[in-house]
VOGU-3710 file (C-alpha; in Angstrom, 3 decimals, decimal comma):
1> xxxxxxxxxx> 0,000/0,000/0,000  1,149/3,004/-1,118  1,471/5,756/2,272  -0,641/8,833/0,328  -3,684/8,317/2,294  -6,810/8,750/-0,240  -8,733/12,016/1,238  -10,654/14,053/-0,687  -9,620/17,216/-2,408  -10,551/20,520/-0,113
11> xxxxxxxxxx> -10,528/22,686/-3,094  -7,624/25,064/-4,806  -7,295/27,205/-1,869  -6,857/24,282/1,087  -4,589/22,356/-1,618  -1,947/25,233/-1,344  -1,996/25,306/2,567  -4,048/28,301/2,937  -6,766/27,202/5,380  -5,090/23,895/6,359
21> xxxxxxxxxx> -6,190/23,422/10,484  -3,678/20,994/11,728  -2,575/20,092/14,921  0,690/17,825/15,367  1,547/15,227/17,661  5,352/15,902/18,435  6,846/13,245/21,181  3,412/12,405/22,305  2,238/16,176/22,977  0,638/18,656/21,659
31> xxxxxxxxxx> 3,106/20,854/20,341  1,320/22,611/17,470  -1,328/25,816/17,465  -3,244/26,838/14,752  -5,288/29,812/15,604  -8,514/30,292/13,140  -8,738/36,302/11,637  -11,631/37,908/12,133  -9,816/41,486/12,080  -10,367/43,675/8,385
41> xxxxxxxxxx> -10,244/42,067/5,404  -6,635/43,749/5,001  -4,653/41,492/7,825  -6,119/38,269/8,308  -3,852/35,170/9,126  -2,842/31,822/10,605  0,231/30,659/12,811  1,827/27,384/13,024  3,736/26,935/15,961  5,951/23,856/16,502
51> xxxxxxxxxx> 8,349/22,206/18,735  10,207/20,388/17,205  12,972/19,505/19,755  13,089/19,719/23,730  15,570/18,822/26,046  14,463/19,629/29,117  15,728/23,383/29,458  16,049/24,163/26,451  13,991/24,016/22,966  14,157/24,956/19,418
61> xxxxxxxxxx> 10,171/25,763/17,775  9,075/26,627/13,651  6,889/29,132/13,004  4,809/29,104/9,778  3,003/32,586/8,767  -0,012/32,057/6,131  -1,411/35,287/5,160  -5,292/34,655/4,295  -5,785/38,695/3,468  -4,298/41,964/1,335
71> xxxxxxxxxx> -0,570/41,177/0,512  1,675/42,240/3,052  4,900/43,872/2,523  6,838/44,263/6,013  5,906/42,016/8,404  5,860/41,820/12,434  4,614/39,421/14,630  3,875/39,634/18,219  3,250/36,800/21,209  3,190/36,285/24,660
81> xxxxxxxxxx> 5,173/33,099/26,086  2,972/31,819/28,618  6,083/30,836/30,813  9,491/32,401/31,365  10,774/31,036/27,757  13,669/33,181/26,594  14,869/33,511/23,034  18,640/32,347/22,161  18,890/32,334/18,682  16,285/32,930/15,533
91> xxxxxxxxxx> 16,740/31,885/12,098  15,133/33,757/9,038  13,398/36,790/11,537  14,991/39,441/13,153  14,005/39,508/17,188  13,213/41,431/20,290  11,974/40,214/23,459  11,017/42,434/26,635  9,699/39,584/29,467  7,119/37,431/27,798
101> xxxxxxxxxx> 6,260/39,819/24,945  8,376/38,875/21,604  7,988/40,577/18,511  9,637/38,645/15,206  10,287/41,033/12,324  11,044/39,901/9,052  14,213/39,726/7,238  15,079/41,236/3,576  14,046/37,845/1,339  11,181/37,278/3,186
111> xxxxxxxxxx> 9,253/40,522/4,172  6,853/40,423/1,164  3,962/37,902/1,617  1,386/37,334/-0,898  -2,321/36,463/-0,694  -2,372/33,076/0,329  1,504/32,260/0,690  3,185/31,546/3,493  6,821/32,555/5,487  8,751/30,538/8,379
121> xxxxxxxxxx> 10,892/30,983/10,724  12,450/29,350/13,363  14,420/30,379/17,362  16,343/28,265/20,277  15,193/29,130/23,181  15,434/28,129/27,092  12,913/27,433/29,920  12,729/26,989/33,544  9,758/24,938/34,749  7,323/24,051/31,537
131> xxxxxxxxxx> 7,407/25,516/27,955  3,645/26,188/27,429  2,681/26,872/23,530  1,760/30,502/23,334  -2,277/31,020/22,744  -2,344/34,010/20,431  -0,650/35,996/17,614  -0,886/39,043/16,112  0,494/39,884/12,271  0,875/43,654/12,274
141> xxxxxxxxxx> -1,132/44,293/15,102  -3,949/41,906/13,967  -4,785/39,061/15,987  -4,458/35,905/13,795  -7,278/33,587/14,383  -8,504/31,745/10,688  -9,831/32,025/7,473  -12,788/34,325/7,069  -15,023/35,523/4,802  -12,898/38,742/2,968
151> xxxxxxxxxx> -16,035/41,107/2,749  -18,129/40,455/5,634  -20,515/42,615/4,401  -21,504/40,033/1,607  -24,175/38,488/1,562  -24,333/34,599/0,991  -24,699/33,719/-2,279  -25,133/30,082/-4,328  -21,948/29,546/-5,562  -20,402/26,460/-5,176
161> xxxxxxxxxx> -17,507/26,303/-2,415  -15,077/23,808/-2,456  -15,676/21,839/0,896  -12,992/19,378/2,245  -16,625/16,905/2,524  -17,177/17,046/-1,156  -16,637/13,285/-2,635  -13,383/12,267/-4,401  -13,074/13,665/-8,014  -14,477/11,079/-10,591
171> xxxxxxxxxx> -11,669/8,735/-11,681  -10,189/10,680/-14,865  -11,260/13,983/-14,012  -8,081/16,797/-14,448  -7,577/17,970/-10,589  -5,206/20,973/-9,398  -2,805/18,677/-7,270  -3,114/14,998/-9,044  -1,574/13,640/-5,525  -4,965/14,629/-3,437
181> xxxxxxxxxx> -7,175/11,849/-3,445  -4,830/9,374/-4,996  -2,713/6,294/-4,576  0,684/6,581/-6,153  2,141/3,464/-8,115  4,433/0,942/-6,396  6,600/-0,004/-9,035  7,260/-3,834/-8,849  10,669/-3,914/-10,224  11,792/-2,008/-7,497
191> xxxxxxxxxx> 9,967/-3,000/-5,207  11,493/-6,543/-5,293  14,859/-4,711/-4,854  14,032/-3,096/-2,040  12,461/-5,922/-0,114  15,180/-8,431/-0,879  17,349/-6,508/1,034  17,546/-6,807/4,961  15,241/-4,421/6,019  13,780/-3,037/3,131
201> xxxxxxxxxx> 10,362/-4,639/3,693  10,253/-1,675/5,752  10,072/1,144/2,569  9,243/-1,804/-0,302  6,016/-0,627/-1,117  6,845/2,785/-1,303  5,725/4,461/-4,217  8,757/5,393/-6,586  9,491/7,005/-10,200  9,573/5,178/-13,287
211> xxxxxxxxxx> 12,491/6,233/-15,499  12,344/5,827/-19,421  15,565/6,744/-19,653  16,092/4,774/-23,420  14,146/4,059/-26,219  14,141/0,183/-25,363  12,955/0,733/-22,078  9,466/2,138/-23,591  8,777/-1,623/-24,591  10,415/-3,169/-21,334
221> xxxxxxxxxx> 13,840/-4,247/-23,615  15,580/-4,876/-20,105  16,216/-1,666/-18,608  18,108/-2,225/-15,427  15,899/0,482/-13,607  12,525/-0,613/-15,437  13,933/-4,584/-15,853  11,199/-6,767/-18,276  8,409/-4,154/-17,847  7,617/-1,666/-20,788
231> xxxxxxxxxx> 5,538/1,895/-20,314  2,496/-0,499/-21,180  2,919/-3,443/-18,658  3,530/-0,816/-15,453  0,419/0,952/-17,098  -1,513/-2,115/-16,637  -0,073/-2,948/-13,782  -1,077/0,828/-12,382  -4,808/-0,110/-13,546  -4,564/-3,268/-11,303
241> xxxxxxxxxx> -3,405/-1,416/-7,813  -5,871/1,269/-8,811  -8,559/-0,864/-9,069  -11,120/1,965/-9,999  -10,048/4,347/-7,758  -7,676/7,448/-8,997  -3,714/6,601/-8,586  -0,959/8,512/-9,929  1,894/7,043/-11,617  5,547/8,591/-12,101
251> xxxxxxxxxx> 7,351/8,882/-15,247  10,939/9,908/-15,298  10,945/11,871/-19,189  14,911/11,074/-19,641  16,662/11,190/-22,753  17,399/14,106/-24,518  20,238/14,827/-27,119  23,431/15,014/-25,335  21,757/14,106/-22,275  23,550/15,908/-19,054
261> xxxxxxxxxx> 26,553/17,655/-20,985  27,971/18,120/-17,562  28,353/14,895/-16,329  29,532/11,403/-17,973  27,750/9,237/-15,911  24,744/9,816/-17,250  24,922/10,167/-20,849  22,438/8,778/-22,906  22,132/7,183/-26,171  21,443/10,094/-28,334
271> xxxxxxxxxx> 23,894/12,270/-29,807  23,448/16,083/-29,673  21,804/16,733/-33,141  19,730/13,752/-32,652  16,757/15,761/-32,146  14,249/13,856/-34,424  15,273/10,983/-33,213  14,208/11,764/-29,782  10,600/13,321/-30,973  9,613/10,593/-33,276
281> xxxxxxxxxx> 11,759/6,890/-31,584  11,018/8,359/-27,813  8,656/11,117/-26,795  6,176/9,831/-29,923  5,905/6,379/-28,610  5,204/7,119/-25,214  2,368/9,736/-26,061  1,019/6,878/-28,272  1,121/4,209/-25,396  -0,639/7,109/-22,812
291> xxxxxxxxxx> -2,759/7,910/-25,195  -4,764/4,206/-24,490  -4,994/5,242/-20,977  -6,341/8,620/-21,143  -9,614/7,623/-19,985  -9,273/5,819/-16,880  -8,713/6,651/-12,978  -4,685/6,795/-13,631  -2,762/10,528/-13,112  -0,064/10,310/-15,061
301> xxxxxxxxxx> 2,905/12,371/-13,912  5,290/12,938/-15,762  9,273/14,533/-14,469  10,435/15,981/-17,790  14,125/15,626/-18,239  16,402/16,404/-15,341  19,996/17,655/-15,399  19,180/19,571/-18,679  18,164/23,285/-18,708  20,121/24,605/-15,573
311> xxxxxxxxxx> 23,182/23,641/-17,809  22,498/26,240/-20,565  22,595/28,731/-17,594  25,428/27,574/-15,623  27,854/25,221/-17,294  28,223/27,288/-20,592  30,205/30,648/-22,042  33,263/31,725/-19,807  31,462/30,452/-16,487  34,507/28,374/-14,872
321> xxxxxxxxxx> 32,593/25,371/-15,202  31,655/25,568/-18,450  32,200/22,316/-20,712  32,061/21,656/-24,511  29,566/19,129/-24,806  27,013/22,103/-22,735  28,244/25,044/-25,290  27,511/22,876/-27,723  23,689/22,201/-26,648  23,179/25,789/-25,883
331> xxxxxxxxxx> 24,089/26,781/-29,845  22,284/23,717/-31,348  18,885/24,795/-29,230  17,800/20,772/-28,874  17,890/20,798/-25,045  15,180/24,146/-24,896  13,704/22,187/-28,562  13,122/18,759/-26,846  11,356/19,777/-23,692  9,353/21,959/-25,607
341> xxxxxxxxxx> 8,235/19,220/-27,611  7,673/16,732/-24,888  5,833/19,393/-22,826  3,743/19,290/-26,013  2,898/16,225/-26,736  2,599/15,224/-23,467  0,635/17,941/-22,488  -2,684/17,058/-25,181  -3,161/13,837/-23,175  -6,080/14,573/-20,428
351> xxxxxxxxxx> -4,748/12,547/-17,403  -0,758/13,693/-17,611  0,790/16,327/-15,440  3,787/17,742/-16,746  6,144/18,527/-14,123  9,700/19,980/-15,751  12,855/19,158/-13,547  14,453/22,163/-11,734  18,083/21,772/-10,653  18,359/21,993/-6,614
361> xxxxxxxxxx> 19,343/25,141/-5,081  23,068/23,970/-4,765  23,133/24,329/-8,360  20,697/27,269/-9,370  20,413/29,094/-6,105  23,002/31,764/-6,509  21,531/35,071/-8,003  23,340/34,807/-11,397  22,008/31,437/-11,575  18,234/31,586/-10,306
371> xxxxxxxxxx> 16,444/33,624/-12,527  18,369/32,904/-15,302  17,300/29,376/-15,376  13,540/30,301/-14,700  13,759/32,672/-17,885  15,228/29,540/-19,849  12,439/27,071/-18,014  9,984/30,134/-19,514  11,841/29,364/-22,968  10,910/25,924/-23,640
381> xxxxxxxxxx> 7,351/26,154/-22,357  6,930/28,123/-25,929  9,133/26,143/-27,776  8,078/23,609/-30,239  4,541/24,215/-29,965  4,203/24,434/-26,305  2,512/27,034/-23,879  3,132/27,612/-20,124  -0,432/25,272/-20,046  1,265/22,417/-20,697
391> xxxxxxxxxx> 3,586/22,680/-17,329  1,488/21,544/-14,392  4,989/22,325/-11,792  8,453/22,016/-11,116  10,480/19,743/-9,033  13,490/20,174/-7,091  16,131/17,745/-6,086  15,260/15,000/-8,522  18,153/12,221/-7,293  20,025/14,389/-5,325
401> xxxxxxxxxx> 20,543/14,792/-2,186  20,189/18,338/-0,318  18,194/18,831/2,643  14,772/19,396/2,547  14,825/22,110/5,850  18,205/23,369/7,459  16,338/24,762/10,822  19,468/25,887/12,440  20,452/27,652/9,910  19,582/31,398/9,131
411> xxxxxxxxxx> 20,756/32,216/5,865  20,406/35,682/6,118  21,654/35,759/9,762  25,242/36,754/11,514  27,519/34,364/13,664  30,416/36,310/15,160  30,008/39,393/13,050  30,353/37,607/10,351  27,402/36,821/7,482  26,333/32,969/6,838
421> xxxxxxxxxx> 26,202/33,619/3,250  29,881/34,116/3,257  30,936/31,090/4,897  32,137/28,126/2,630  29,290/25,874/2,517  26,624/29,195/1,734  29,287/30,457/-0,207  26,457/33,459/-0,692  23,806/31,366/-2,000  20,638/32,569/-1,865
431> xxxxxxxxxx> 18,901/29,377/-0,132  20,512/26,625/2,242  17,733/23,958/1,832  15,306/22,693/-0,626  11,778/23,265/0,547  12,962/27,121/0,992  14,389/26,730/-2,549  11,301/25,589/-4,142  8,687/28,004/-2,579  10,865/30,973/-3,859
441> xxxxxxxxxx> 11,163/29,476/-7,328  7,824/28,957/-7,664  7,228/32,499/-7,200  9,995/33,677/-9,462  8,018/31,513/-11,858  4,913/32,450/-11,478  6,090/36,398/-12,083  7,460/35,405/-15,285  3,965/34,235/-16,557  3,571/30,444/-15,474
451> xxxxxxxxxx> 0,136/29,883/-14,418  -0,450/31,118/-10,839  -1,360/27,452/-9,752  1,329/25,389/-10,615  2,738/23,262/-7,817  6,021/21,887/-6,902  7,880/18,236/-6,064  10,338/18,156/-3,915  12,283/14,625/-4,409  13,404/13,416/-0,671
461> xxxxxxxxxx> 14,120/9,879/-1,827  17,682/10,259/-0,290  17,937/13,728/1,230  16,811/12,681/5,118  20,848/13,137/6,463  19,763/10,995/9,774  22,064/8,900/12,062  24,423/9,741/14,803  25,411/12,546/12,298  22,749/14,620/12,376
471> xxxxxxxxxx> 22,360/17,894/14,580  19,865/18,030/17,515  20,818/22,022/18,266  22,480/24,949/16,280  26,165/24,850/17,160  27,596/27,302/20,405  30,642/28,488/17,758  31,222/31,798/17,536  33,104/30,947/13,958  30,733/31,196/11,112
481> xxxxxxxxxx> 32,359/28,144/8,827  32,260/26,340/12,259  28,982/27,607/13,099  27,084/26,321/10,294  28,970/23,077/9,843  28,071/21,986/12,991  24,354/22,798/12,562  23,774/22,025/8,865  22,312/18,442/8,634  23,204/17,793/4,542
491> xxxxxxxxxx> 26,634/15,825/5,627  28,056/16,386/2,238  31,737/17,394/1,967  30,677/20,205/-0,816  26,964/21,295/-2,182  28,184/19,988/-5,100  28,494/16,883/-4,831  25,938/15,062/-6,460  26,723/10,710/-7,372  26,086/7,823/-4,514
501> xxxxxxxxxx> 26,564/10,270/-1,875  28,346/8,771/1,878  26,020/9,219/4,545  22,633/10,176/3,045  19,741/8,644/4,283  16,052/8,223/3,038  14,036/11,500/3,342  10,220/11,986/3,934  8,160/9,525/2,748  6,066/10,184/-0,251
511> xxxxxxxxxx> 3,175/12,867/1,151  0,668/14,934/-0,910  0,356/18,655/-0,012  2,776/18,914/2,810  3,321/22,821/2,510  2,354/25,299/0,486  3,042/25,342/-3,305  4,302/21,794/-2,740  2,337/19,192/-4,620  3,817/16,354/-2,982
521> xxxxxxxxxx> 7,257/14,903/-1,632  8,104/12,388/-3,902  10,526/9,171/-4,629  11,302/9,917/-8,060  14,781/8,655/-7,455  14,754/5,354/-6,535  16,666/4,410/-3,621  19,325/2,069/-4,029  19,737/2,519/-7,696  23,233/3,876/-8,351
531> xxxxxxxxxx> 23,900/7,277/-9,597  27,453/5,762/-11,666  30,049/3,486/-11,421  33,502/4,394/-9,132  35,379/3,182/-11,673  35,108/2,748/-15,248  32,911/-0,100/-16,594  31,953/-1,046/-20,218  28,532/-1,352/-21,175  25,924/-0,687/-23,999
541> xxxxxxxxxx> 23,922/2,002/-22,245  25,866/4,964/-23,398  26,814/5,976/-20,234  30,734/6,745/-19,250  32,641/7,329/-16,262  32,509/10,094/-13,858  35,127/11,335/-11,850  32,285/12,316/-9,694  31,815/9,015/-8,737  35,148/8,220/-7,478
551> xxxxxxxxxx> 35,451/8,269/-4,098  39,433/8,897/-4,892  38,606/12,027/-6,833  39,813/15,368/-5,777  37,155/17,492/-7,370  36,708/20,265/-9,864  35,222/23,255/-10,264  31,948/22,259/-10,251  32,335/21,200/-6,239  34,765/23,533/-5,388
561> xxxxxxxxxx> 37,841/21,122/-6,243  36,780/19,084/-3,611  36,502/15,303/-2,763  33,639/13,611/-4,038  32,447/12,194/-0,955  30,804/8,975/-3,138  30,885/5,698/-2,285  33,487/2,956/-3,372  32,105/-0,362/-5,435  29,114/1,368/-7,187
571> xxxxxxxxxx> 27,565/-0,008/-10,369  26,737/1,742/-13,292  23,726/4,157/-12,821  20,445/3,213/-12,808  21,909/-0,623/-11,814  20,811/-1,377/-8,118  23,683/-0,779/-5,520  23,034/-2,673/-2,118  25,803/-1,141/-0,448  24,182/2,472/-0,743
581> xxxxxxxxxx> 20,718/1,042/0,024  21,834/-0,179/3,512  22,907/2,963/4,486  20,148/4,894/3,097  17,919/2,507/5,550  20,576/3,246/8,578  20,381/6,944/7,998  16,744/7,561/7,194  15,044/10,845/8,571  12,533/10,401/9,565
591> xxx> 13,975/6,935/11,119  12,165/4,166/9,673  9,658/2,388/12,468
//
């Protein structure tokens, strides 16, 4: 059974997190308030509050701002502790604290909030006796208490609401997030992987992508990450765990000319002006086979071609990572040419949901980097006869491995007089962590003319960072490289590092709608397939050998001429790697039950 529990759809507005009334059970207590605003229609709000660790005398707590009313630019807001909790330290919000009163002011990237979006923040802070949830907050001098009606004054009308009650959507019916109200696809092949391994039974039927990442593996000619099945059999087999209900199924879109021009290991099988090939051998066939299933309860989405646009952004010109084989894509125009036509062809078939692969923010999170490579995303939605309408979202992280949330780290804040942006692992980035990442981009995105309700995915297959490793605390250091080392939970050696990565662990499970603009988390990488060989091995696949992927290797540019931090003995990529899989399972974060 898949863990995206089937609930019905609340409507547009609940879907992005707007109205959402949650409560969460943190170490057995309550440790969550969400106050329902009945102030003007100008300010009206809701707070999240969380603890998410306590030790006793000390604590460290989230805040999540959702602004139901007028956009606000400049934001304060105010609460009571109901105890003698003192603030320590406070991530993304500027503070002050007289007593029990605290008021948390924004920061520069995050002062603006739009209608219906959201801001976070997060503090340490110390107790004496008991540490009490505060009962009431006020967003520029408005208390915060719910959703209401934004003209009071209205009278009630007929119109239809959408109503977290109403039934599930009929089976085959085009819905705003395809993961409410759904299943999500187990994929066999891997599943047998994964439970063949000591302890896997534990994430086996965890719904994962399904990469096409040849032509022979649309008709199931023994791909090692799709084995005997073709498009059609896991299809069918989609139809058979659906069973009438809806159930979404990942496709990993995965072969363009001169696929990755940045990185050998994953090469395809098509050279770079083998653009027709590509529309007519690959993308063609798989819009015919998806074409048969149009009409029944399956949500067919679709991750269109990772490692691929970012490149003609950072990788190309006199950039110092620049490479041939990426210069060379960037003049022929098949990389912006192919997604376009995918995004096209895809996007006529009724039940698929185009989501186009965004780079993490280790790669496009600097400023020269970020909007850049949303104006090129922009590009290929109008190439080849495509529109924005044919992208349903983005998603970040596809098969890497940066860390969903960095709570102990404020990128925007000062250790020891010095900034965090300026310390090596920022190194005056723009984001730290991927959720953060994601909600910006969607709203760079957005501004440049995408359609207002697109959604992200954020792939956590192998970004959880858990084990003795991880951080319970922000570090004491007064040093900021020492400082945020200590606190950052990604373990990596260098942000760049990207192939069968030491100490990673499985991330959040699959969930629909977990924040706002977030669609789902998702699998789309499957864990324990290999990201490239350590050394180099002959095959047929097209694929070569990465430096990357040598745990020997002393780096280049690209991570800062560091070591790679991969793991010895690895298989080509996309072949399973059992090694890696183990100690995904040891360092899962969440820990697995």
């Amino acid at each position: 059974m898949s863990i995206f529990r089937r609930v019905p759809d609340p409507g547009p507005a609940a879907r992005r997190g707007l109205a959402a009334m949650t409560v969460l059970l943190l170490g057995g207590a309550l440790a969550a308030v969400t106050l329902p605003t009945t102030a003007s229609a100008a300010t009206q709000c809701e707070v999240d509050y969380r603890i998410d660790n306590d030790w006793g005398s000390g604590f460290t707590a989230s805040v999540e701002i959702t602004n139901l009313g007028d956009p606000v630019d400049g934001w304060d807001l105010d609460w009571d502790f109901p105890s003698d909790q003192q603030i320590t330290n406070i991530w993304n919000a500027t503070r002050t604290q007289s007593g029990q009163s605290v008021t948390a002011s924004n920061v520069g990237h995050n002062g603006s909030i739009a209608t219906g979006s959201s801001v976070s923040f997060g503090f340490q802070g110390t107790y004496g006796d008991d540490n009490p949830v505060p009962s009431e907050f006020a967003l520029n001098g408005t208390v915060c208490r719910g959703e209401v009606d934004p003209d009071p004054t209205d009278e009630p009308t007929d119109e239809p609401t959408d109503d977290p009650t109403d039934p599930d959507p009929t089976p085959g019916e085009r819905v705003d997030n395809p993961y409410v109200g759904a299943d999500v696809y187990v994929n066999p092949v891997w599943s047998a992987n994964a439970a063949a391994e000591p302890g896997g039974d534990a994430v086996a039927d965890e719904p994962t992508g399904v990469w096409l990442d040849r032509i022979g593996a649309i008709e199931g000619n023994d791909s090692p990450t799709t084995g005997s099945y073709g498009l059609r059999d896991h299809l069918d087999e989609a139809l058979a765990q659906a069973a009438g209900d809806p159930l979404v199924i990942q496709l990993v879109i995965y072969n363009l000319p001169g696929r990755d021009c940045a990185a050998l290991a994953s090469n395809g099988e098509l050279g770079p002006d083998e653009i027709d090939r590509y529309k007519h051998e690959y993308i063609d066939p798989i819009a015919d086979i998806l074409a048969d299933y149009e009409d029944t309860e399956l949500r067919v989405v679709t991750t269109v071609e990772i490692d691929s646009l970012p490149n003609l952004v950072t990788n190309v010109g006199s950039r110092p990572t620049a490479t041939p084989e990426c210069d060379e894509m960037l003049a022929n125009g098949n990389y912006v040419e192919g997604v376009g036509y995918a995004l096209a062809t895809l996007g006529d078939i009724d039940n698929v949901y185009n989501y186009v692969d965004a780079g993490h923010h280790g790669w496009i999170g600097w400023d020269n980097n970020f909007t850049a490579s949303a104006e090129i995303f922009y590009e290929a939605a109008n190439a080849a006869g495509a529109t924005p309408d044919d992208v349903h979202g983005f998603i970040a992280n596809t098969a890497n491995y940066s860390a969903l949330e960095e709570p102990y780290i404020d990128v925007d804040g000062v250790i020891g007089g010095a900034l965090v942006r300026q310390s090596a692992w920022v190194d005056w980035n723009r984001y730290v962590d991927e959720l953060s990442f994601a909600q910006a981009l969607r709203t760079e995105l957005v501004g440049l003319g995408f359609d207002e309700n697109i959604g992200m995915l954020i792939d956590t297959s192998r970004n959880g960072w858990g084990g003795d490793e991880r951080p319970t605390a922000p570090s004491s250091s007064t040093d900021v490289d020492t400082y945020v080392d200590e606190s950052r939970m990604d373990r990596r050696i260098h942000v760049g590092n990207w192939c069968n990565q030491a100490g990673a662990g499985l991330g959040e499970r699959p969930q629909a709608a977990p924040e706002p603009g977030i669609d789902a988390y998702v699998w789309m990488k499957p864990p324990g397939e290999s990201d490239g060989s350590s050394e180099e091995i002959p095959n047929d696949e097209g694929k070569g050998f990465d430096r990357m992927c040598d745990p020997t290797y002393e780096g280049n540019p690209r991570n800062g001429n560091s070591m790679s931090g991969a793991l010895p003995n690895a298989p080509i990529s996309g072949h399973w790697f059992s090694e890696q899989f183990q100690e995904l399972l040891a360092n899962a974060y969440p820990p697995l039950d």
